[in-house]
C-alpha positions in Angstrom: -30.2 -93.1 -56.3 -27.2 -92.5 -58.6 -25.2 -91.4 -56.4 -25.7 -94.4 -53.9 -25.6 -96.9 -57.1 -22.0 -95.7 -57.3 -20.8 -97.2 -54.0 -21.7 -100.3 -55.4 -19.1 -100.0 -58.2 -17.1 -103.1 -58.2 -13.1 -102.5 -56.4 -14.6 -99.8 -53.3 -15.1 -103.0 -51.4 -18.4 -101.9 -50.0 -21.0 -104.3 -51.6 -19.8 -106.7 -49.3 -20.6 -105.7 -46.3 -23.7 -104.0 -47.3 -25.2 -107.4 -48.3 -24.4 -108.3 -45.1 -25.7 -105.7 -43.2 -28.6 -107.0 -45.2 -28.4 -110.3 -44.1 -28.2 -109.7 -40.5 -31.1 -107.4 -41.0 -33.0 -110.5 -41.8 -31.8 -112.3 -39.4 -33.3 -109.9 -36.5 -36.2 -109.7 -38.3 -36.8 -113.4 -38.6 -35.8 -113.7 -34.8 -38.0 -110.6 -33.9 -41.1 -113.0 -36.0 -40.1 -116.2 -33.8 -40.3 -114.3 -30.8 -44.2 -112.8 -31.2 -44.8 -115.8 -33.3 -45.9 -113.1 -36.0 -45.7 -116.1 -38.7 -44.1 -113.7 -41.1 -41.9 -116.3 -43.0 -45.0 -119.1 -42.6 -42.8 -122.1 -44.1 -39.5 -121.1 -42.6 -41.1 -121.0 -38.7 -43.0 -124.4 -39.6 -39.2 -126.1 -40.2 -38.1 -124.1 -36.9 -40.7 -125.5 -34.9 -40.5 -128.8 -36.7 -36.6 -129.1 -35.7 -37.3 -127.7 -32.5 -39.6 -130.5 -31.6 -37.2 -133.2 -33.2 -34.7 -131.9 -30.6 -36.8 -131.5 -27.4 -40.0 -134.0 -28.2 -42.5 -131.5 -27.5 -44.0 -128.0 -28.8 -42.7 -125.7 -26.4 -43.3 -122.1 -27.1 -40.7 -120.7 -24.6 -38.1 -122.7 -26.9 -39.4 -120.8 -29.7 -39.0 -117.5 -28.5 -35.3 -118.3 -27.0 -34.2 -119.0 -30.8 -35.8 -116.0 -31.6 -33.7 -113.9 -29.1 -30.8 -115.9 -30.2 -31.4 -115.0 -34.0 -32.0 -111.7 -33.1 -28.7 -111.4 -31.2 -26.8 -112.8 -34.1 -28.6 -110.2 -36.6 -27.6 -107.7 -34.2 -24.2 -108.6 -34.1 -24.0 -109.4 -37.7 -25.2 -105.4 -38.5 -22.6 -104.4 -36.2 -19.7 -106.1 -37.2 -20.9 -105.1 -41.1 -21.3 -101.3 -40.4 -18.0 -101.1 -38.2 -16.2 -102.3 -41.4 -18.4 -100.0 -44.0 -17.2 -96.7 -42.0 -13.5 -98.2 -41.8 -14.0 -98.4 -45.5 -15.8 -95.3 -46.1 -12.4 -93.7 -43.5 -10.4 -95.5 -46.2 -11.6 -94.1 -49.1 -12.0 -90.6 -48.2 -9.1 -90.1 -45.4 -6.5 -92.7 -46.5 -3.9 -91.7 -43.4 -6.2 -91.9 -40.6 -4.1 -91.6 -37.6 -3.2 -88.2 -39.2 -7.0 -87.3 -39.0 -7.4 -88.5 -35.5 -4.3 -86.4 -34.5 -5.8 -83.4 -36.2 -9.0 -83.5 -34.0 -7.7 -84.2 -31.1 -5.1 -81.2 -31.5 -8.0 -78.9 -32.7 -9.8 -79.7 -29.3 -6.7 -78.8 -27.4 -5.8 -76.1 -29.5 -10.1 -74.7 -28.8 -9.7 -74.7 -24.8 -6.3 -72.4 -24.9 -6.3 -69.0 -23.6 -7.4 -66.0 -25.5 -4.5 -64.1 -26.8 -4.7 -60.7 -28.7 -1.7 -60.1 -30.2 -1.0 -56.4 -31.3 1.9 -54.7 -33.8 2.8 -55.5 -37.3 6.1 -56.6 -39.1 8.1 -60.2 -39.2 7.9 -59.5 -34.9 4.1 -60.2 -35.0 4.2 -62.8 -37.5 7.0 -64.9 -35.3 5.2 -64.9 -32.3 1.6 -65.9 -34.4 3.8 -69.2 -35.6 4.9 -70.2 -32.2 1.3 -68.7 -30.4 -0.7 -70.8 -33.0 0.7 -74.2 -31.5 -0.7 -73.5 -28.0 -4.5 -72.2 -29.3 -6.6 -71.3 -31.8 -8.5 -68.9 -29.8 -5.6 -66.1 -31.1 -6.5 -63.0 -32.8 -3.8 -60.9 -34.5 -4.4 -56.8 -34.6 -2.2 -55.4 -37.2 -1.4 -52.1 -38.1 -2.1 -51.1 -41.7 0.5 -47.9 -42.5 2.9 -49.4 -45.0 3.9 -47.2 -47.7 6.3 -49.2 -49.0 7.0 -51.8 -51.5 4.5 -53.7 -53.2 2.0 -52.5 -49.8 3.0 -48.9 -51.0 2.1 -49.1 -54.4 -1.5 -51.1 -54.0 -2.4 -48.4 -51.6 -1.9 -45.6 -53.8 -3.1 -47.4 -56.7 -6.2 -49.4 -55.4 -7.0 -46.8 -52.4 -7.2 -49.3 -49.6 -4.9 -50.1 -46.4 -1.8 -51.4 -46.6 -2.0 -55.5 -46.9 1.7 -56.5 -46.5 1.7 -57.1 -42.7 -1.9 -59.0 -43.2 -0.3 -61.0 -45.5 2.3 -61.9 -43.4 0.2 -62.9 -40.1 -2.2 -64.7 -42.7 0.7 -66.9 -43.7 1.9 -67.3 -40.1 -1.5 -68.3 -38.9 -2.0 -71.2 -41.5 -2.7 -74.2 -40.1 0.0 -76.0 -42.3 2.1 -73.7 -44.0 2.3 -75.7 -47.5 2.7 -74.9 -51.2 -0.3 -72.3 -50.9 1.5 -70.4 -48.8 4.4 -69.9 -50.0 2.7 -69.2 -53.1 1.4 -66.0 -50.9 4.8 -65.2 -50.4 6.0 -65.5 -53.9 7.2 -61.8 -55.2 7.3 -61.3 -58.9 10.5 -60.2 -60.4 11.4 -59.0 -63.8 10.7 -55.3 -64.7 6.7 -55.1 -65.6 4.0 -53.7 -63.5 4.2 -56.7 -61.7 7.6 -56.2 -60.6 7.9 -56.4 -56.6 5.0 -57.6 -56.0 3.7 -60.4 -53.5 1.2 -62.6 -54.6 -0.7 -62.7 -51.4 -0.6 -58.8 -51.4 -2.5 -59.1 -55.2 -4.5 -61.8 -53.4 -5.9 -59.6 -50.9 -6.4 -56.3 -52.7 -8.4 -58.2 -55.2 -10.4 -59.6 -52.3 -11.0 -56.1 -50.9 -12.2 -54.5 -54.0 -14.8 -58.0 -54.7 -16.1 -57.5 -51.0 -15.9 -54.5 -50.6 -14.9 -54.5 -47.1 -11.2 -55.4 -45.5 -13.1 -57.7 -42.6 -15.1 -60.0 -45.4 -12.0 -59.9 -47.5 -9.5 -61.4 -44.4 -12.6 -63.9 -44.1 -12.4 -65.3 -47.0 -8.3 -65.6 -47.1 -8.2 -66.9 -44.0 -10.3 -69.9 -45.1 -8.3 -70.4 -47.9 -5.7 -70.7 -45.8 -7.1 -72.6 -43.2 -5.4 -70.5 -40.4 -5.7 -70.7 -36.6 -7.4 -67.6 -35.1 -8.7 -64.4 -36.8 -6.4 -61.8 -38.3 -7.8 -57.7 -38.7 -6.6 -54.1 -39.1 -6.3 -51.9 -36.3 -8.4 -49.8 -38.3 -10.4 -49.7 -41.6 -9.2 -46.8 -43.0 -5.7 -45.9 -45.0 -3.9 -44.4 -42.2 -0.6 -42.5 -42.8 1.8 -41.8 -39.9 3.1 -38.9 -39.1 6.1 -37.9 -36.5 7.8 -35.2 -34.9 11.7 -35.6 -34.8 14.0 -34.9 -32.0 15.3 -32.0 -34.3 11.9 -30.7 -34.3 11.1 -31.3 -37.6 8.0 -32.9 -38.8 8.3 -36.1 -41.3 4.8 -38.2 -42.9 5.1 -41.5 -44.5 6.5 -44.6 -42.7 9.6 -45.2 -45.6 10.6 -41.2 -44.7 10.2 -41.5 -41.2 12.4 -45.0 -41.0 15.0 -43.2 -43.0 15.4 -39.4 -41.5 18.4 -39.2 -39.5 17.5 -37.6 -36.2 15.6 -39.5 -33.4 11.8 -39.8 -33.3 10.0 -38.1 -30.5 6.3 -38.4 -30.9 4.5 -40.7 -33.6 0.7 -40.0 -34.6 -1.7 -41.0 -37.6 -2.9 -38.9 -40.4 -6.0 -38.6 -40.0 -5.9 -38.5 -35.9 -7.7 -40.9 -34.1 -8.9 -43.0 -37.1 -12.1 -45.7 -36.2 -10.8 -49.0 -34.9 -12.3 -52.2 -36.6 -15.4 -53.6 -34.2 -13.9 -57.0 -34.2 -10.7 -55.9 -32.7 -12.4 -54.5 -30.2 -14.2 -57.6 -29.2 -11.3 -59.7 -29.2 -9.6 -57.0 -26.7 -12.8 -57.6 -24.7 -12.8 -61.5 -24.6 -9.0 -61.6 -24.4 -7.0 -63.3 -21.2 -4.1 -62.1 -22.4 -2.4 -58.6 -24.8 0.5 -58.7 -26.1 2.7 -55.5 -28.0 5.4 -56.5 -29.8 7.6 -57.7 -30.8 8.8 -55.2 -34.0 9.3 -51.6 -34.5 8.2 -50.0 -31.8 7.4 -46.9 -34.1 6.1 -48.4 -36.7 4.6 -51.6 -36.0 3.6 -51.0 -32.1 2.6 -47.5 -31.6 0.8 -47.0 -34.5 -2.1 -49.6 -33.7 -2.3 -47.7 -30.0 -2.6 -44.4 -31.9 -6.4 -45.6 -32.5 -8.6 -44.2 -29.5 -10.9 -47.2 -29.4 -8.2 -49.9 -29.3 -6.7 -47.8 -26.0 -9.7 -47.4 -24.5 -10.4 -51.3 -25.2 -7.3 -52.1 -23.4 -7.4 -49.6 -20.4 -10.8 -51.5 -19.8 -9.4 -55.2 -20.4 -9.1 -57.0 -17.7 -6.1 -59.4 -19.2 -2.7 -58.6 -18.5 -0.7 -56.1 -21.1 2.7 -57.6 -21.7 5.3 -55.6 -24.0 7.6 -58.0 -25.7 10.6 -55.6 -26.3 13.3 -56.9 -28.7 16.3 -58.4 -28.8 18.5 -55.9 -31.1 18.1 -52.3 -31.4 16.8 -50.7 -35.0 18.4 -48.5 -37.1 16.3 -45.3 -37.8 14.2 -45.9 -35.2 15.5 -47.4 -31.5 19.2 -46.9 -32.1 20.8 -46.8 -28.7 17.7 -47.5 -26.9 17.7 -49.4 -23.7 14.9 -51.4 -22.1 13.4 -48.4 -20.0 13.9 -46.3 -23.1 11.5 -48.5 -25.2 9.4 -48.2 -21.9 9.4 -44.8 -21.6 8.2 -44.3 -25.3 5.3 -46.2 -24.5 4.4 -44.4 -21.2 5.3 -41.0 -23.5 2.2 -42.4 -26.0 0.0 -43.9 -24.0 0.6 -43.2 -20.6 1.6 -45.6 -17.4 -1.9 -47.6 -17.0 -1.5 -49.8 -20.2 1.1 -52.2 -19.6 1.3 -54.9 -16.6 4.9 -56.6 -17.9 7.9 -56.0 -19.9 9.1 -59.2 -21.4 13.0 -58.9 -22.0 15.6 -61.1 -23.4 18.5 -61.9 -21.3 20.7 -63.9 -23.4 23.3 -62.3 -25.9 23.3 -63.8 -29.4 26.6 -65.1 -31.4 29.3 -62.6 -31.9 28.4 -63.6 -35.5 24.6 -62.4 -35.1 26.1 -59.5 -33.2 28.8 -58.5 -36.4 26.2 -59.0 -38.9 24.1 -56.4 -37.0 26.5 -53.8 -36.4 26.7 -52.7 -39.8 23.3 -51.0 -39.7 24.1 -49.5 -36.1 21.8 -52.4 -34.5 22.9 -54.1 -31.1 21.7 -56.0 -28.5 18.9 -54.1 -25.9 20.4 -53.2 -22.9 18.8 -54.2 -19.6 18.9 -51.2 -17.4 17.3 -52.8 -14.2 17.5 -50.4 -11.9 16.1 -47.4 -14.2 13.4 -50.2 -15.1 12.8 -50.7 -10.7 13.0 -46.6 -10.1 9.7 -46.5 -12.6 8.0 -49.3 -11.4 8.1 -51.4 -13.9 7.3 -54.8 -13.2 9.6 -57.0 -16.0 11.0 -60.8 -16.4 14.2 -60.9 -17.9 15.1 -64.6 -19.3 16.9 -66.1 -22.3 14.2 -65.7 -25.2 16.2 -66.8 -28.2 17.7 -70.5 -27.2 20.2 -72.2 -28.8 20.4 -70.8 -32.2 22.1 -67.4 -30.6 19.8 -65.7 -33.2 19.4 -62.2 -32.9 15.7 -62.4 -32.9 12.9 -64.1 -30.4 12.8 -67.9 -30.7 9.2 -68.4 -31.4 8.2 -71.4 -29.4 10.0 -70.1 -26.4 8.7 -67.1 -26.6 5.0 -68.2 -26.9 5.5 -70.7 -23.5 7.0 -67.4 -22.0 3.7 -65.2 -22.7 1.5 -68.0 -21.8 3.0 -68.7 -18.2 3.2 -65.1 -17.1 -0.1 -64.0 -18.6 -1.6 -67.2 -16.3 0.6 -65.9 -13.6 -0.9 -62.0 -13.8 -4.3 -63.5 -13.8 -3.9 -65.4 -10.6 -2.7 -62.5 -9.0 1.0 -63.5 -8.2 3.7 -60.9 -6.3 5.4 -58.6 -8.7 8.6 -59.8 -6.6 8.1 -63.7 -7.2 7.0 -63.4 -11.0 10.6 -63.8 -12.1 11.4 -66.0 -9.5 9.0 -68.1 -10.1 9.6 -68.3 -14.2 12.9 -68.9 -13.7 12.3 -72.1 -11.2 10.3 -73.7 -13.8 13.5 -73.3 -16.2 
């Protein structure tokens, strides 16, 4: 009773059309009397009737009952008009910019019927292409790998004994429906020289979270509705994976930080321990998914490492949506230096064998000699599109200009995302390998 008494506080401007909502509630009920002749308001009907005879000369009944419909309307019309403005009120009160409400719903409907895309890999390549694939639906779901031993990721592992939550983080933030103040606050990293030193925020955030929950999946839960984000973000796997690789010079190297540093070429990538459990929602997303997505980011690191879990390879090997590798734009120091497209291809097919991937997704358009300088100092330049070693495997790819007009030497995230969409839709109706391209590149 309180709590309704407190609408009625004087400046909300609601009393008045509650009295008369009231009022026209009268009205129909005073109509609804006329009408059985219910002589509910005795003296009331008696001057009805009496001015109903002065005006016709006789008692009719039928005239009775018309003014009785007629009330009735007008009580009707009255409640109507009186609620109508109550809501608008109410709207007013509690959602002062409206139109930015009824924009909201009618994106979050759109956003609902888009197509289910799994996204797999880890690094600032994943967390792009969440940003631009969280404007075209919400039913996204972001599989991230979880072997960070570096930095502020590094040191909470050790320290707390739990995965690595600096590329979570990152898709977390990506994800958000409106990136505002809270999340850059997830970004924030503390400086100074205390045990806070280096550290992100969101990466506290999270480890706290895990150690309250006691599980990584009920812990991303719980961010993710702080942070309002569009889709569902997990780990590859639950447990603290560490990778391990075998260099070209044959030497073995553990740790992500050691193996992104060592000098010679990586051969082979695996996870310490082998084959670690995959998270069960990860495989369901795989499951409902109409499109998969690898990449884009470190193909060692970010990319293989997620595919290194059995479940997740089975998951996709049975997946009916298309498997599109996104390979990048620039080549990485300690890790793809030199590479060209079929060489990133053929380290796949070397991990996980030719069944996996449907398309290669390339970038055709060379950034600014600026981009390209900058770059160059840590031994990184563009991918090199080796089409006819890329046609001698097989490979079915579509080439096109994936960065736009900034010349930036990574993906452009919105063109990217249109990209995935309209050749995912394309693989899943089927189209000839041969007019893929073609066909992409008439709707340019």
């Amino acid at each position: 009773m309180k709590e309704i008494m407190r609408w009625m506080s004087p400046g909300l401007q609601i009393k008045r059309w509650m009295i008369l909502f009231s009022t026209g509630l009268i009205i129909l009920i005073f109509g609804a009397t006329l009408i059985i002749n219910y002589q509910l308001f005795g003296a009331l009907e008696d001057e009805v009737l009496y001015l109903l005879y002065v005006w016709t000369g006789s008692y009719n009944y039928f005239f009775l009952v018309g003014t009785g419909i007629l009330l009735a309307i007008l009580g009707i019309y009255i409640m109507y008009v009186s609620v109508r403005k109550m809501v608008k009120r109410f709207l007013q009160l509690l959602v002062p910019d409206q139109k930015e409400l009824s924009k909201k719903l009618i994106s979050k409907v759109e956003l609902a019927k888009g197509v289910h895309v799994v996204a797999i890999g880890g690094g600032h390549g994943l967390s792009m292409l969440l940003r631009g694939m969280k404007k075209r639906t919400s039913n996204l779901s972001a599989i991230v790998t979880v072997a960070d031993d570096g930095g502020s990721s590094g040191r909470l592992r050790e320290e707390m004994d739990i995965i690595a939550p600096g590329d979570l983080r990152n898709c977390l933030v990506a994800m958000a429906e409106k990136e505002s103040v809270l999340e850059q606050l997830f970004q924030y990293r503390f400086g100074g020289n205390g045990e806070l030193s280096g550290h992100s925020l969101g990466n506290l955030f999270l480890a706290a979270l895990i150690k309250e929950f006691g599980s990584v999946q009920f812990a991303l839960e719980a961010a993710s509705k702080v942070l309002n984000i569009r889709g569902k973000v997990m780990p590859a796997t639950p447990e603290k994976i560490k990778l391990r690789a075998l260099m070209a010079d044959g030497k073995i190297v553990e740790g992500e930080t050691e193996i992104a540093e060592y000098p010679a070429r990586i051969k082979k990538i695996t996870t310490i321990p082998e084959n670690p459990i995959a998270v069960g929602a990860a495989l369901e997303a795989i499951r409902k998914a109409d499109i998969i997505t690898l990449g884009p980011g470190s193909l060692y690191t970010s990319v293989l490492p997620n595919l290194a879990v059995g479940e997740i390879m089975q998951a996709i090997k049975e997946s009916k949506a298309p498997c599109i590798y996104i390979c990048n734009v620039m080549t990485q120091s300690g890790e793809t230096e030199g590479y060209t497209v079929s060489d990133h291809v053929q380290a796949l097919y070397e991990h996980i064998g030719k069944k996996i991937i449907d398309c290669v997704l390339i970038n055709n358009a060379l950034p600014s000699e600026e981009n390209i300088e900058k770059y160059a100092i840590s031994n990184s330049k563009p991918v090199e599109i080796d089409e006819e070693k890329l046609i001698e495997k097989g490979i079915q790819f579509v080439a096109c200009d994936l960065i736009g007009k900034s010349k930036g030497a990574v993906h452009d995230m919105d063109i990217l995302a249109d990209k995935i969409i309209s050749i995912g839709n394309l693989l899943n109706s089927n189209i000839k390998p041969e007019l893929l391209t073609e066909y992409l590149r008439r709707k340019d």
